[in-house]
C-alpha positions in Angstrom: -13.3 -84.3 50.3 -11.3 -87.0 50.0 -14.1 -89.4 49.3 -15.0 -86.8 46.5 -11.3 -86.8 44.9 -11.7 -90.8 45.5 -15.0 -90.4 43.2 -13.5 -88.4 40.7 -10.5 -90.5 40.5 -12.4 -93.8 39.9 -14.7 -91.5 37.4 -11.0 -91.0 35.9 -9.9 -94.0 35.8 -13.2 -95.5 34.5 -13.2 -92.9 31.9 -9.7 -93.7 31.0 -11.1 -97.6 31.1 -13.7 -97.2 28.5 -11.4 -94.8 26.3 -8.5 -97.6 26.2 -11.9 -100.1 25.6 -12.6 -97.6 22.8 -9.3 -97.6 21.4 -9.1 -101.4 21.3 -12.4 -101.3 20.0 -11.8 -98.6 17.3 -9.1 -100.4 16.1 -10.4 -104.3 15.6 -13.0 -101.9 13.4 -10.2 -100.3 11.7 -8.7 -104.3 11.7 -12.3 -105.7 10.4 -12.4 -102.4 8.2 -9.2 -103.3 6.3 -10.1 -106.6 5.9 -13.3 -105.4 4.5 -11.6 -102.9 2.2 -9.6 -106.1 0.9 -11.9 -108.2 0.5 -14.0 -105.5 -1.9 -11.2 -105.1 -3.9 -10.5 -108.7 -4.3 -14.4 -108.8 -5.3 -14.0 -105.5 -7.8 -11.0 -108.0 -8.9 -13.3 -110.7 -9.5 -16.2 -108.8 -10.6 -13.7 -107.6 -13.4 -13.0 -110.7 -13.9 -16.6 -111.9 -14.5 -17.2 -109.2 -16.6 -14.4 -110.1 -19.2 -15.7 -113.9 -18.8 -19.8 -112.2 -19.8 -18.1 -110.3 -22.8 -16.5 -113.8 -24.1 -19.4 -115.6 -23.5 -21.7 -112.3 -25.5 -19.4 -113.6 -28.1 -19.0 -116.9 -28.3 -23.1 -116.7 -28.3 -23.2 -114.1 -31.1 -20.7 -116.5 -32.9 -22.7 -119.5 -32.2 -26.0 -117.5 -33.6 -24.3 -116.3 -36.7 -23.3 -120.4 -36.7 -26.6 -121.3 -36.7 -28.2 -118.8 -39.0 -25.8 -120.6 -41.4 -26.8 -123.7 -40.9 -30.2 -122.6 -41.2 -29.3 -120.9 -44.2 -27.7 -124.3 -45.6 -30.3 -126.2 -44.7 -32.8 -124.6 -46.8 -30.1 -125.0 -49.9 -30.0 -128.5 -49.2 -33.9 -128.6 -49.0 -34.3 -126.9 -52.2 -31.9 -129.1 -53.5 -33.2 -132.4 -52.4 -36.7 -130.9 -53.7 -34.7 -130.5 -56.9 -33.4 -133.5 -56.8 -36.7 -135.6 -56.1 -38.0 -133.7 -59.1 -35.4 -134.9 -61.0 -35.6 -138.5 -59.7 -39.6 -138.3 -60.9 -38.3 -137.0 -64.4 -35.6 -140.2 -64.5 -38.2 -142.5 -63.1 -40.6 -141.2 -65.8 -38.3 -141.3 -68.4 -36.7 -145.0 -67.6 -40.5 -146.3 -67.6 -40.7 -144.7 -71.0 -37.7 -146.3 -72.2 -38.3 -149.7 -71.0 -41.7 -149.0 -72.6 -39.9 -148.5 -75.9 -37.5 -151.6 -75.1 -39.9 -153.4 -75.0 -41.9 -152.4 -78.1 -38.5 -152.9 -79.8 -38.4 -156.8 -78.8 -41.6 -157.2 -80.3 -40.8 -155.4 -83.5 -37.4 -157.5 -83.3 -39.3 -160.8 -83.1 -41.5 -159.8 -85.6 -38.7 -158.9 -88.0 -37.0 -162.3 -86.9 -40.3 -163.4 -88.0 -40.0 -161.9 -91.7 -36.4 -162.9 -91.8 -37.4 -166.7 -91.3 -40.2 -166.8 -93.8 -37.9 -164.9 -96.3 -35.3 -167.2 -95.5 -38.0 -170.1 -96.1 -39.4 -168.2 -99.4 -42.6 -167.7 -97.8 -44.6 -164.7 -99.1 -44.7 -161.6 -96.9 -48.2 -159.8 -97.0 -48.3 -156.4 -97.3 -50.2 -156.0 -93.7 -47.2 -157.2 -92.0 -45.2 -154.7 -93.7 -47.3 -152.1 -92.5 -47.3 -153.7 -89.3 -43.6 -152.7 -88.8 -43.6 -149.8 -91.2 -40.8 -150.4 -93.2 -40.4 -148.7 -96.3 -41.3 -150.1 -99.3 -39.2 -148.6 -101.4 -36.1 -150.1 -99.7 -37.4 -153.9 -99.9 -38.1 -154.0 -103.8 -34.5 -154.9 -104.5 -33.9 -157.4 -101.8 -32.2 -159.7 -102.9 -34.7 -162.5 -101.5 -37.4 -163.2 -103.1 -39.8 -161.0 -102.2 -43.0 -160.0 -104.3 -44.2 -156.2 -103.2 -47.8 -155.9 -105.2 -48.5 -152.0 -104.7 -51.0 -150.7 -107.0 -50.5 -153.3 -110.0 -53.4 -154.5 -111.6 -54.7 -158.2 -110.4 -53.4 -159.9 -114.0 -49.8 -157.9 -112.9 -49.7 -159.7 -109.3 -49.8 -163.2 -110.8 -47.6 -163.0 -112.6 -44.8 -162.6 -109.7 -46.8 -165.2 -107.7 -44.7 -168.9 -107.2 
């Protein structure tokens, strides 16, 4: 009997044993447990965190989008505007080309009066094609005071008299 209380008492004491093992145990889990329950709220912290930091970011994009569709918007004004403006450069272009195109049809009709001038100044006739030729009115030149015969529908014994 004794060897039977000796059993039970090492069954005892090996119980008690492995319930002080599972209270050592059971609490490094409770220890690891806490440490766990930390660190998940210091991640819920930073998962707060990170979603603040998305909903900045959501709207720095959306204000970078509506940025852009500005831009975009701009740069079509700007296109139009430059297409306007190349228009507008053809027109000028166009219109200088005329003008230095009339320039210089006015330098020839200047010489040509310069011309007139001279031979006037000389008392050399004028015929009547270069009056036509620069389309001066004839009405105007008959009281010049140089000497300047117009002949416009006077008979041929008329004309010679007026001739030098």
């Amino acid at each position: 009997m004794e060897h039977l209380l000796h059993k039970i008492l090492a069954t005892v004491q090996n119980t008690e044993k492995r319930i002080s093992n599972l209270e050592t145990d059971m609490s490094a889990m409770k220890a690891d447990m806490d440490t766990m329950k930390a660190d998940m709220d210091t991640m819920k912290a930073e998962m707060g965190t990170m979603k603040a930091d998305m909903a900045t970011m959501r709207a720095d994009v959306d204000t970078l989008k509506a940025d852009m569709n500005t831009m975009k918007a701009e740069m079509g004004t700007m296109k139009a505007e430059m297409g306007t403006m190349k228009a507008d450069m053809a027109t000028m272009k166009v219109k200088i080309a005329n003008l230095e195109e009339q320039v210089e049809h006015l330098r020839g009709r200047q010489d040509e009066m310069y011309l007139i001038l001279r031979g006037w100044e000389e008392d050399r006739p004028i015929t009547r094609s270069a009056l036509d030729k620069l389309d001066i009115e004839v009405a105007r030149l008959k009281n010049h005071r140089h000497a300047l015969h117009i002949h416009m529908g006077e008979p041929e014994s008329q004309r010679q008299k007026h001739l030098p």
